[in-house]
N, C-alpha and C positions, 0 to 999 in steps of 0.2 A: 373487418375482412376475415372472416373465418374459413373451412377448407370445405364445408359444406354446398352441394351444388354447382364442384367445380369438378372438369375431368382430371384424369392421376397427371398428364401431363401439366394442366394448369397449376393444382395443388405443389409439384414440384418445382416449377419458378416460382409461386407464393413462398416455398419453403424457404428458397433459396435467398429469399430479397425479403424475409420477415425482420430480419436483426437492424439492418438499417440498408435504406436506399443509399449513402454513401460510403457506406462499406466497401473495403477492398479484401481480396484475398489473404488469407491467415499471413502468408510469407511475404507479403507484400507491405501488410500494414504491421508488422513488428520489425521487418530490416528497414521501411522505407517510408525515412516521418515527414516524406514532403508530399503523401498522398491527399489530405485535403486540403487541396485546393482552390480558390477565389471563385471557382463557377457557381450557375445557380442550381439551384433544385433541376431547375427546367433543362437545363445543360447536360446535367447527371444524367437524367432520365433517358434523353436524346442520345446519348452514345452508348446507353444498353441496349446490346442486342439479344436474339432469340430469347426475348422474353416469353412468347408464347401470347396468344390471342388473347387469353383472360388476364394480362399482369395487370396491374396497376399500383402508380406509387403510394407511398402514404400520404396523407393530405395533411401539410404541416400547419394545421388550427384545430383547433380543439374551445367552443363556444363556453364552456364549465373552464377552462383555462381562464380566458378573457377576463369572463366575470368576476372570479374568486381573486386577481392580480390585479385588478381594477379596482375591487372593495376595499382590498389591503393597505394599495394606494402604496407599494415599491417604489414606483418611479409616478412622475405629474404628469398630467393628462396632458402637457404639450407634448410630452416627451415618449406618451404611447405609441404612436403609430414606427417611429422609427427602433424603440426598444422591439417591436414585432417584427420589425423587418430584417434586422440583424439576427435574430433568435431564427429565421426563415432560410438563414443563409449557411452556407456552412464554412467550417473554422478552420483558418488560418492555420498551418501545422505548423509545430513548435517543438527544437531541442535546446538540451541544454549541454554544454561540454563541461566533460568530468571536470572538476580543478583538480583532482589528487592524483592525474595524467600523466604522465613523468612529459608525454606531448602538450600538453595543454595549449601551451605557447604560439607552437605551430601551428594546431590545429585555428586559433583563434587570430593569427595574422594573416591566413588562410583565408578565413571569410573574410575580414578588414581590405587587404591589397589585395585580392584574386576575386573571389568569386560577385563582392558587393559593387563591385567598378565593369566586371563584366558582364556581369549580369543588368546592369542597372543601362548599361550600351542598346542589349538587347531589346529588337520590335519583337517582343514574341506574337505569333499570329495576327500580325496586324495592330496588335494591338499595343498600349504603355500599360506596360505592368509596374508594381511597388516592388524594385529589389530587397533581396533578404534584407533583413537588418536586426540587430540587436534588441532586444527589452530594456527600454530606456530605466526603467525602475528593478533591475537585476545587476549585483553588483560587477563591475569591472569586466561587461562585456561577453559573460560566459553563455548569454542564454538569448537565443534567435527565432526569429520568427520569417516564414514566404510565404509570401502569396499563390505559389507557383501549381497549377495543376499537375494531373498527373498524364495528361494527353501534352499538356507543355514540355514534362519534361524530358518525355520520351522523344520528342519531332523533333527539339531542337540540339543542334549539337552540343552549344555552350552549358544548354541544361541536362545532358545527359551525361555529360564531366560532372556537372554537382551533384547528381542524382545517385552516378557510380559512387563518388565523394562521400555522401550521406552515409551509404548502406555500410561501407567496410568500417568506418569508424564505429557505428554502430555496435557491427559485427566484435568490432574490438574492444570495446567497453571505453570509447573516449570519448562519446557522444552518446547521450540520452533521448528518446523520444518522450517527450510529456510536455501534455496540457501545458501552455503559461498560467493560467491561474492555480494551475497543480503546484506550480514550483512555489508559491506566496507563503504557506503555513509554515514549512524548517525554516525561511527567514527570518520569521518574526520569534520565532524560540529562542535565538539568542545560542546557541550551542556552540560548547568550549573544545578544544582536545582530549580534556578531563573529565567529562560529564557523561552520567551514567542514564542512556536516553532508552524506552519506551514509545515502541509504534504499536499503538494498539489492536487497530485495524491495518495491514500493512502491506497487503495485497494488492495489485498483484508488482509494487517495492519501489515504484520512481522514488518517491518519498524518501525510503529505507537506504535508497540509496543517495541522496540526496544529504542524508542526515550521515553518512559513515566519510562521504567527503569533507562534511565539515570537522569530523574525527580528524582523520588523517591530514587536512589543509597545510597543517605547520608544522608537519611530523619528518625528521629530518631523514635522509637513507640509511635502515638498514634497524632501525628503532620504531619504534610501537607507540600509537599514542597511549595514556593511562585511561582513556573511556569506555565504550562500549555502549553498541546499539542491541537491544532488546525487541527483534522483529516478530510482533505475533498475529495470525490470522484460524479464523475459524474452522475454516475449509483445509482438507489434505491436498487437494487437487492444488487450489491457490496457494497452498503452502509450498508446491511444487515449482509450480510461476513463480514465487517470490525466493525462488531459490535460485532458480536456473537466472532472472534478472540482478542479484546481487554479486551473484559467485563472478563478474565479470570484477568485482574492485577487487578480490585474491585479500580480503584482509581475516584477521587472525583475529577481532575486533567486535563479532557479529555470533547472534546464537539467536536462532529462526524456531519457533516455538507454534504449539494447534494446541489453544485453547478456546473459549468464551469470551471475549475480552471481559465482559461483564463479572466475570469469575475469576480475572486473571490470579494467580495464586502468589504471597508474599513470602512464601515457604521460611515462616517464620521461629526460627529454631528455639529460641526460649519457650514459645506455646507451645511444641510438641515432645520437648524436654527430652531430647534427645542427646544421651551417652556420644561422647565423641569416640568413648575407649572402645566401643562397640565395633569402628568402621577401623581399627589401627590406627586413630587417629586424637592422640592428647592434649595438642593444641586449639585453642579457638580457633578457629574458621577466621579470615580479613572481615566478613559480612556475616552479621546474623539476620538478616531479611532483607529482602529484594523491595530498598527504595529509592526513587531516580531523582535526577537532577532535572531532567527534560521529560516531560509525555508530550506526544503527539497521539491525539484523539480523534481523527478522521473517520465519524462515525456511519454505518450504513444509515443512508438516506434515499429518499424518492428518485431524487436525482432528475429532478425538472431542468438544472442548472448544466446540464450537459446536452439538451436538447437540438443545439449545431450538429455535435456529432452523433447522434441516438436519436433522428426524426421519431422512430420508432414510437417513442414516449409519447408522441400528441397523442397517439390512437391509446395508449392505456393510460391517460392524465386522470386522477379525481383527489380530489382534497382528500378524500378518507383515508389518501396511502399516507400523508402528512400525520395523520391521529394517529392510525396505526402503530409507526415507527415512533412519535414519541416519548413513550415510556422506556421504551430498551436503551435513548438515547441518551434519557437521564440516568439510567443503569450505567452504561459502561462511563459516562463523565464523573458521575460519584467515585467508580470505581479508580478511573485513573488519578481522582485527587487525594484518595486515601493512600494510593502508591506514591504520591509527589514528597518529593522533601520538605521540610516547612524553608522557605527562600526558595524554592523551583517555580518553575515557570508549566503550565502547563496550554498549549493550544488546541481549541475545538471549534473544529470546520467540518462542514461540510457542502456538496455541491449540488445544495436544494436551495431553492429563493422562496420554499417556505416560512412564516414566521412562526411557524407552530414546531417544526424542528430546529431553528435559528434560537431567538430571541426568546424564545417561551423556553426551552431546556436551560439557558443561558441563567436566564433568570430565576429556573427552578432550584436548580445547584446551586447560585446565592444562595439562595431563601434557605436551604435543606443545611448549606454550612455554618448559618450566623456567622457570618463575619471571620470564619476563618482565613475567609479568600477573598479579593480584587478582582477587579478587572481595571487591566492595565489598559492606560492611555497611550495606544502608538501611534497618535493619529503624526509624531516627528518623524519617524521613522520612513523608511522607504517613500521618500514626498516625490518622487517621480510616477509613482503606483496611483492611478485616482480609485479613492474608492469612498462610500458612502456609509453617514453612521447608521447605527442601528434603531428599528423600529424601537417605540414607544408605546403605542400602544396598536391593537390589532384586535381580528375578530377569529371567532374560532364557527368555523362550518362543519355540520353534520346532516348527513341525510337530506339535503338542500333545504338547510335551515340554518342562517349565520345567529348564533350569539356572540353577546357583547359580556357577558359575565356569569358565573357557574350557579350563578342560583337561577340564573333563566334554563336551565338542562332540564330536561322531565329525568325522573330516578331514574327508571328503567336505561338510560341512556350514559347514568354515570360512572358505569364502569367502564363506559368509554371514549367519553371527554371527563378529563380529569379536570378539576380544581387548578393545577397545574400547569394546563395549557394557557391562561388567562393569564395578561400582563399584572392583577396583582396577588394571583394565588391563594384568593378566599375561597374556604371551604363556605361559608354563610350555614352554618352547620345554625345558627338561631332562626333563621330564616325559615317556613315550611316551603318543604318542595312540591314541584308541579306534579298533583295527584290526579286521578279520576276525576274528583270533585271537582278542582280546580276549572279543567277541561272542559266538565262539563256546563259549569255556569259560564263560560266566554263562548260556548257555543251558545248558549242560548242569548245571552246579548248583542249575539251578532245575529239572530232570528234564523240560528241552523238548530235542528230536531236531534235529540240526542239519540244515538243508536245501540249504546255499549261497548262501543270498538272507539272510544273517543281516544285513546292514547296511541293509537296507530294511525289521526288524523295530521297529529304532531311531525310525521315526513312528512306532509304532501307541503310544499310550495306555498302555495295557495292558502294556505294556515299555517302561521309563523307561532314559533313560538313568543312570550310575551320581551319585548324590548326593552334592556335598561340601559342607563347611557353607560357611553363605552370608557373602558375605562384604561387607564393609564398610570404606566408602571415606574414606581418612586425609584425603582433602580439605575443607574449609571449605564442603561442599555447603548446610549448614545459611542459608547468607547466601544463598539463592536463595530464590523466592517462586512460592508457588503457588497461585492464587484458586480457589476450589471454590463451587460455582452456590448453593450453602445458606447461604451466611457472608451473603452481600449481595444475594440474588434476581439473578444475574448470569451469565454463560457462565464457563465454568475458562478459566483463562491461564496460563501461563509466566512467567517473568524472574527475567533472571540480568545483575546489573552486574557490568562487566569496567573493568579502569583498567590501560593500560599502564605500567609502570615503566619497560624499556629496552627497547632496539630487540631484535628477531630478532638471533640468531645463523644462519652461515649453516646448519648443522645445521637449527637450525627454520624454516628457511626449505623447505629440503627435503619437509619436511612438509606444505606449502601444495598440493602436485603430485596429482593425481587417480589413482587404480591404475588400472594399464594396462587392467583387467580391471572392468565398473562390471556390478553386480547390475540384472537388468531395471527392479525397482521403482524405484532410485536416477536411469535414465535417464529413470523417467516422472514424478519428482519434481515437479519448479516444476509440472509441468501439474497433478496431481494438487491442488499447491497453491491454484491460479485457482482451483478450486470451491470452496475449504473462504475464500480469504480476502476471498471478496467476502461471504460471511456475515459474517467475520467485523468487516469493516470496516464494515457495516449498506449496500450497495449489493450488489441483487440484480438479474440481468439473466436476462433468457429465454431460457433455451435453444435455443428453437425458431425465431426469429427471426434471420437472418443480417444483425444492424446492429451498431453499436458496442458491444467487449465480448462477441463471440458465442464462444458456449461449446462449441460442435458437436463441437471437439476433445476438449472435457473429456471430454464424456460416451463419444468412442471408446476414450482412453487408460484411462478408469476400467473400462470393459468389457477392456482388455488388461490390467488389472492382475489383476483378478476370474478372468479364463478363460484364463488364461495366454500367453507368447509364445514365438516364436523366439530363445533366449537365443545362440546365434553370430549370428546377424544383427543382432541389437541391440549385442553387441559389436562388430560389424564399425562399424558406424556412430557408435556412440561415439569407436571409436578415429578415424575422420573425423574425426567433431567436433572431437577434440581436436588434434591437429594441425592440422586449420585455424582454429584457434583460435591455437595458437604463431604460424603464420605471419602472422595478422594484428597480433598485437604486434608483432612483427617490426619490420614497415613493408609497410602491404599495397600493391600493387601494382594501381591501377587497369587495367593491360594486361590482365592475368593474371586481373582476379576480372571481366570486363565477360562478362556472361551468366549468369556464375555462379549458381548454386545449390544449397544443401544440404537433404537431406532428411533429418527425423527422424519414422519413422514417419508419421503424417497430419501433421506439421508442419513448412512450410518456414520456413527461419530465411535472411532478407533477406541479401545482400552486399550494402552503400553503396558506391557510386562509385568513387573510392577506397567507398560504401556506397551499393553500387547499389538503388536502390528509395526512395531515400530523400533529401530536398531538401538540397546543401550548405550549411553555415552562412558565409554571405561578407561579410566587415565590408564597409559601406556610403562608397564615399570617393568619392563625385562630389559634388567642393568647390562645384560651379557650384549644383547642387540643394541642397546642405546651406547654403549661404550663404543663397541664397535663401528659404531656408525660416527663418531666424536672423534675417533682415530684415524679413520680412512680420511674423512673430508679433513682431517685436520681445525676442528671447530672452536673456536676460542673459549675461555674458562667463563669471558665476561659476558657471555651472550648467557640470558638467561634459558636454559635449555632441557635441563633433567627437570621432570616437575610438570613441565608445559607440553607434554604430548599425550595425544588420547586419540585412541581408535572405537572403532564401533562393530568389531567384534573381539567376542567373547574369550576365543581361543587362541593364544597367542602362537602358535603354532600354524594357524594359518591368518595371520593378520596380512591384510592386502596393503592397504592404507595406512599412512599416523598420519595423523594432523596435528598442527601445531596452536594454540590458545594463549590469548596474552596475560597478564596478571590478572585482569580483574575479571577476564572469562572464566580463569584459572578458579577465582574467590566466589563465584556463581554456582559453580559446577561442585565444587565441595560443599557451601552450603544445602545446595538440592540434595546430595545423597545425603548428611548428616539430617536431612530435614522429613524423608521420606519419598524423594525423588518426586518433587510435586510437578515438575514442569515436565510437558512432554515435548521434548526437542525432536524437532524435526530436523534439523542442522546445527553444525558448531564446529568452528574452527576453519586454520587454512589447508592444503590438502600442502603438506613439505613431502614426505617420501610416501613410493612406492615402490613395493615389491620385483623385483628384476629377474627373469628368468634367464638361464645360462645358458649355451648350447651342450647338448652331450658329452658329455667327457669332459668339459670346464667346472670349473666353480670359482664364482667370484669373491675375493676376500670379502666385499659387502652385499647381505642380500636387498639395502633398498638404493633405490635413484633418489634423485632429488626433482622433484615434480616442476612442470616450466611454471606453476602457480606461486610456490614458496620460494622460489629461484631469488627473487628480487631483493628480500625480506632476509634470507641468508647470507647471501655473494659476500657482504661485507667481512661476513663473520668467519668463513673458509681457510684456510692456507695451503690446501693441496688439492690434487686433483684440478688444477686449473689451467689452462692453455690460452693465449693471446696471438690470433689469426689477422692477416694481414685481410684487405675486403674482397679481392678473389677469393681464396680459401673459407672464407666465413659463408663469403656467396654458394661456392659451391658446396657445404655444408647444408644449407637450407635447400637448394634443390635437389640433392643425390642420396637417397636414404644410406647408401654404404660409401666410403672411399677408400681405397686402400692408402696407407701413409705414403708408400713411394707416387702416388698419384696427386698430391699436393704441390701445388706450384710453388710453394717456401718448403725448400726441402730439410730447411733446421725446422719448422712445425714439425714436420712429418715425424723428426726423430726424437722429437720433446713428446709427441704423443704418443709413440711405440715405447716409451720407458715409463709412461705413467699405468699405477695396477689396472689388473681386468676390473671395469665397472664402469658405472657414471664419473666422467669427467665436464668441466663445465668448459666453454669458448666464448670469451668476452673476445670483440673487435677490435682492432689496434690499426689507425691509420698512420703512414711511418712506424717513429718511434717514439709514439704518443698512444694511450689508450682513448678512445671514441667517447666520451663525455655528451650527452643527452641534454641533461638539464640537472644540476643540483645533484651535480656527482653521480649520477647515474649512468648505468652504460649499458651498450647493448651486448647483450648476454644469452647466449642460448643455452642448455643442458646435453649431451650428447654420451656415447657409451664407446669403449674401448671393448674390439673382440677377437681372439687371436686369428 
């Protein structure tokens, strides 16, 4: 359905309803994750109005689907008709509640005695609906699933309690919207309080946040777990998303990074032999290079596996986007195993149900490590979860021609179906390949008249290339996991657990390197991925709108995947890429990159400073303000505090913000500048103070506040500046931006607060003569400001 031959009125409802027929509004479907609902296609379509004479939906089949998923043989041919039908339907919405919540509790006895017993009463429209209920295979209840439309939940009263329900926790970072099969991969990683984790791809951050929960899980008030999450994504835009999505958990714990993941950088300081005396700095660094305990590998793929919510894909499905994306996939998985520890765990998923991005990278990575790596058997693990092992062996399709093994390829075609894609990764280099000659003698045995053009006969259909039997891969593919939308009313997934045994050899190291030579679809890769993973993370953003998250790119690159490109100037450009890519490990050169910039097709990719476009990260050392501030609040000696602050500007003269960084943020951040500032942070740290302005003729002894972000994180460590409000007084706190102290209804507050100095003061709640206790010694605490 293109916009050709339609009037501007049509083309504009075409616009409107390109991204997906069940699509809701931007505001809609990031506060409100019970918008897809149990209706059908045909349901959706019937309550859209003023479409306009020419709309029409997308037609959820796709014949080149069928057949290439039928050959593979994913699921058994009893079991087709209803694997289509589910794939036809659209997906259940699914959150997950924070556990690192100081509410968790509530929130989670909440759906248990309230909403799952009321709702479960409810005839909505005549009808019996499946009341909410939990993910039977999701530990201790945290992670839910309804059936509930979004025309349900607005009619009915009972459902417009849950619906309101929904959105504010949302709102408040106590509830997450994402996919259920999104939430599968951080489970099966195994992640400690301790563990130094790796989101490769991390956009646009359920995951990322997902994985700082399990940080912080057993982190008592008022202390820091010792790990640390490593969130990095390609995109500025998505770095954006995954910023504004995480800053809801306020942790100290987290540094949001724009690179390649393929490229991720180990900023390893014995290689670049770098003077510690240089930076004022004589001691070793805690870290001399950036290597994790956890990777999380969630790589850009097709994303046929999200097809419930992205109808959209039938109409652009073809196996070639499967070929394409393979090679970059085996790049950034190599990449994260040479960042893994030896004992780390590393997982790679993605939410395509192809086997050419699945099981064929899976298995490439074996092959490429000899044996430095496993795959682990979790088929014990999560036994509530059903899911299915991985293929064994498969066929690899090009040009609608299925091979069974890479000596069946004609040349011309192998630089792109790789040796690689093939369950058992022979080159058959003794083998001669399919020439001219070859061609031309099967044409004539089959009584066709040779023409000259016989290696361009090789797409048509109708002449296959020559058949070997298919072959089947000696690897332990079997220990990979593949969810299918019929087992669990769910979207497909991927996963494959990896466990280092020893380090790289330098041989397999060799293999981490990119071919000089990248196939177009491989360099339109991560872009391609932005569209499919923000469905797949349950955060959808409008296209059409250029704010946070704008997709304007996607929808170009997925048009140059479709209608093809310039394949030398895409190489010329990669090879760019790549090279200034080496140089900036290197040790980049702020002289040398000032103006700079790189284009990729419609996308330019930022040079920082040393990361031009982008705020440096500069530990915070004006003792005179840091003292000062350790005085007012009265801050304890054992709170670790001098050391742990960084702002991102230059001038401390006008610094707006500090934020506050834990030790091992701390150990990252100093190895990057002793290393040549290889990483370019997009975020880091918690936001603790901000700058306070006085009124005229005042000056406050301290010029910062203490932010309602860092509040929670500090409270313990405080001893002044602190007041305990009776629950009127605290109430009217929160509604009245000003109160005068003789306006307090406890009139000994009033006069505990007129003695405390000009500045930020903090108001913990006190019921009687007990302070308000939350959960695990927490309490409810607001930040407020004395003004004369």
């Amino acid at each position: 359905m293109g916009g050709r031959g339609r009037s501007r009125t049509q083309r504009k409802h075409f616009r409107q309803s390109r991204e997906n027929i069940w699509k809701r509004s931007k505001s809609d479907d990031i506060q409100n994750p019970e918008n897809s609902g149990n209706s059908t296609p045909d349901d959706t379509n019937d309550r859209r109005v003023n479409r306009g004479p020419g709309w029409q939906p997308f037609a959820t089949q796709n014949t080149g689907f069928d057949e290439y998923y039928k050959e593979q043989e994913i699921v058994s041919q009893e079991e087709w008709d209803t694997f289509i039908k589910y794939l036809r339907t659209p997906l259940p919405a699914a959150f997950r509640i924070n556990s690192s919540s100081q509410f968790y509790r509530d929130i989670r006895l909440q759906l248990e005695n309230d909403f799952s017993i009321s709702l479960q009463a409810e005839d909505v429209d005549g009808c019996e609906v499946v009341a909410i209920k939990p993910l039977p295979w999701y530990p201790n209840n945290l992670a839910w699933h309804s059936n509930f439309s979004r025309n349900q939940l607005r009619k009915n009263q009972t459902l417009e309690r849950f619906h309101e329900f929904l959105k504010l926790e949302n709102e408040t970072g106590n509830i997450t919207r994402q996919e259920a099969v999104s939430m599968v991969p951080p489970l099966f990683l195994d992640v400690q309080p301790h563990h130094f984790v790796l989101d490769m791809c991390a956009a646009p951050g359920s995951k990322t946040f997902q994985l700082l929960e399990m940080i912080h899980q057993l982190t008592e008030p008022g202390t820091l777990p010792r790990g640390m999450v490593i969130a990095n994504d390609l995109d500025v835009q998505r770095c954006n998303l995954l910023i504004h999505q995480t800053k809801r958990m306020c942790t100290s714990n987290l540094i949001v990074t724009n690179h390649e993941a393929q490229h991720f950088p180990s900023c390893n300081l014995h290689r670049n032999h770098i003077n510690n005396s240089e930076f004022g700095n004589s001691e070793e660094p805690g870290i001399t290079q950036l290597q994790f305990d956890r990777v999380l590998c969630d790589v850009p793929c097709s994303g046929d596996g999200t097809l419930r919510k992205a109808p959209d894909i039938w109409r652009k499905w073809n196996a070639g986007n499967g070929n394409g994306l393979h090679g970059l996939q085996v790049q950034i998985g190599m990449r994260g195993i040479s960042l893994l520890k030896v004992g780390g765990r590393m997982i790679y998923s993605t939410c395509s149900m192809n086997p050419t991005e699945n099981e064929a990278v899976v298995a490439e990575i074996l092959r490429r490590c000899e044996g430095s790596i496993e795959l682990v058997d979790v088929s014990s693990e999560l036994p509530q979860l059903i899911r299915r092992p991985g293929l064994k062996k498969w066929k690899v399709r090009d040009k609608g021609v299925w091979f069974t093994s890479y000596k069946d390829v004609p040349k011309y075609r192998r630089s792109i179906v790789t040796s690689g894609m093939f369950p058992s990764g022979k080159t058959y280099e003794e083998t001669s390949e399919l020439d001219h000659e070859t061609v031309t003698t099967e044409l004539v045995e089959n009584g066709k008249e040779s023409t000259g053009n016989e290696l361009q006969m090789i797409d048509d259909p109708m002449f296959p290339a020559p058949s070997s039997d298919a072959e089947v891969s000696t690897l332990p593919l079997e220990r990979c996991m593949r969810i299918v939308p019929h087992d669990q009313n769910t979207g497909a997934f991927f996963i494959a657990v990896f466990h280092k045994l020893s380090s790289l050899s330098v041989t397999q190291k060799k293999n981490l390197s990119l071919p000089k030579k990248m196939d177009s679809s491989n360099a339109q890769a991560e872009i391609s991925k932005n569209e499919v993973k923000e469905d797949s993370d349950g955060v959808e953003i409008d296209s059409t709108k250029g704010t946070e998250g704008q997709r304007s790119e996607v929808t170009i690159d997925a048009d140059i995947l479709e209608n093809g490109i310039d394949e030398d100037a895409l190489d010329t450009d990669s090879n760019i890429l790549s090279k200034e890519t080496e140089k900036e490990e290197a040790q980049p050169s702020p002289d040398t990159k000032t103006g700079a910039e790189l284009t990729r097709g419609k996308r330019k990719l930022q040079i920082q400073g040393k990361w031009r476009g982008v705020d440096p990260v500069l530990f915070y050392r004006d003792d005179t303000v840091i003292d000062r501030i350790m005085e007012f609040y009265g801050i304890k000696e054992s709170f670790p505090f001098k050391g742990h602050l960084i702002t991102r500007n230059i001038d401390n003269n006008h610094v707006k913000r500090i934020y506050y960084i834990s030790k091992y943020v701390k150990d990252v951040l100093e190895l990057n500048l002793l290393a040549g500032q290889h990483l370019k942070i997009a975020s880091v740290g918690l936001k603790m103070f901000e700058r306070q302005t006085s009124k005229e003729g005042t000056t406050a002894p301290c010029l910062f506040r203490i932010s309602s972000e860092g509040l929670p994180l500090i409270l313990p460590h405080i001893t002044k500046q602190i007041l305990y409000a009776s629950a009127v007084d605290f109430k009217h706190l929160l509604q009245y931006k000003i109160i005068k102290f003789s306006d307090f209804v406890n009139p000994e507050f009033g006069e505990k607060a007129s003695k405390l100095m000009l500045g930020c003061c903090v108001v913990v709640l006190r019921r009687g003569l007990y302070v308000v206790e939350v959960y695990n010694d927490q309490f409810m605490v607001i930040p407020c400001g004395i003004e004369l």
